[in-house]
Structure formats: structure tokens, C-alpha cells
C-alpha positions as CSV (number, residue, x, y, z in Angstrom):
1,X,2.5,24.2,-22.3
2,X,5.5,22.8,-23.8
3,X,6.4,19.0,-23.5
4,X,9.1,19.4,-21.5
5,X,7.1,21.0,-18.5
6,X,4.1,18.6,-18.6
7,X,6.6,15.6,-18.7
8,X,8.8,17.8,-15.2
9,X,4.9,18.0,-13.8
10,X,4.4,14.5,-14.0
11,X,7.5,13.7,-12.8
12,X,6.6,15.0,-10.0
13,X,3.3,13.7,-9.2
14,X,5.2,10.3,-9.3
15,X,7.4,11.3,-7.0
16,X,5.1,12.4,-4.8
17,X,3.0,9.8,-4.7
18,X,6.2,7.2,-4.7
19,X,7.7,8.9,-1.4
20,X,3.5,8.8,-0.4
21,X,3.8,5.0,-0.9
22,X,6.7,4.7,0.8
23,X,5.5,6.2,3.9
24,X,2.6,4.3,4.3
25,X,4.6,0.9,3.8
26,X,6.9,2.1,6.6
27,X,4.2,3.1,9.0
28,X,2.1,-0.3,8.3
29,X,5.7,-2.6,9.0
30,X,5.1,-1.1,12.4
31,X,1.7,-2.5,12.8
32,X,2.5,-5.6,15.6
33,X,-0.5,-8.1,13.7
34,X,0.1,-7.5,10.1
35,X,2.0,-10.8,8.5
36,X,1.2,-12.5,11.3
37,X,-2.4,-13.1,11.0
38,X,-3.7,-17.2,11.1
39,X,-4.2,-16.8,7.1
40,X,-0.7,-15.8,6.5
41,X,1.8,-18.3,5.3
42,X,5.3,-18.5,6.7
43,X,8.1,-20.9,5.4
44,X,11.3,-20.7,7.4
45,X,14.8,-22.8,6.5
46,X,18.3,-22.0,7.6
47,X,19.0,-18.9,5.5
48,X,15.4,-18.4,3.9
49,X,12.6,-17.3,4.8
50,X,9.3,-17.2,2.5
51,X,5.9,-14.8,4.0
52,X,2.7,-15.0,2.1
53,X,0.6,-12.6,3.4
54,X,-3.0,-14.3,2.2
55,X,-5.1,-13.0,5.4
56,X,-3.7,-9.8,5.9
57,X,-3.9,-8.9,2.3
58,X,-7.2,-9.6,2.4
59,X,-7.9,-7.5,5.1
60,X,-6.1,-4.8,3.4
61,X,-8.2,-4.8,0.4
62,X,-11.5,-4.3,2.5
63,X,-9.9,-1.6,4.7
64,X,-9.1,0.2,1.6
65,X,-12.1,-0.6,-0.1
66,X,-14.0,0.9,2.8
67,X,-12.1,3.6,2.8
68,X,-12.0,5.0,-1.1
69,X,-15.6,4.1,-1.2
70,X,-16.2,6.5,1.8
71,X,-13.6,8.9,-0.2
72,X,-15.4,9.1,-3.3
73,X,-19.2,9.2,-1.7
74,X,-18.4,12.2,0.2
75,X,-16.7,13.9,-3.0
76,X,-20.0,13.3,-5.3
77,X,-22.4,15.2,-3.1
């Protein structure tokens, strides 16, 4: 394979899994509870607002966790 067609193949893997990414941020800003969990910091002042996300980030993390480890179990049989 020349250079040039690995580098357009790559390309688009990228892109794919950009516009993937993008998806799934768009679908989880319409989840109601997420950012507004107890954990979560929220600073508000006329013209700024400041979200720290510490709980549902956390929550995240061992969804996804869950999830991949599930993922990759089931592809090792």
C-alpha cells in the first residue's frame, strides 16, 4: 500500500470515530440528570457560568468501565 492511501484510510477512521463522538455527546446533553447531580459543582455570576461535573463524571467512568469490560469479555471467548 502506498503512503498516501494508509494516511486517506486513517483519515477516515478519525472521522468516523469524531462524528461517533459527537453523537454520543449530543445524545448524553439530553439526559435530564447529567450535570446536575449533588457532586457536581456549579458557579453562576452575571455573564458566567462555571459547571464542574465531579459526580457525574464519575459515574461515567464506571458506566463505561462496566461496559468495555463486558465488551472485551465477551470478545476473548
Amino acid at each position: 500500500m502506498s503512503d498516501l492511501e494508509t494516511m486517506g484510510k486513517l483519515l477516515l477512521i478519525a472521522g468516523g470515530a469524531l462524528a461517533l463522538l459527537g453523537g454520543l455527546l449530543w445524545l448524553a446533553s439530553k439526559v435530564p440528570f447529567l450535570g446536575h447531580l449533588p457532586g457536581d459543582i456549579r458557579v453562576e455570576k452575571p455573564g458566567f457560568t462555571c459547571l464542574i461535573p465531579l459526580a457525574s463524571s464519575i459515574i461515567l467512568s464506571i458506566v463505561l468501565t462496566i461496559v468495555l469490560n463486558i465488551i472485551l469479555r465477551l470478545i476473548n471467548r
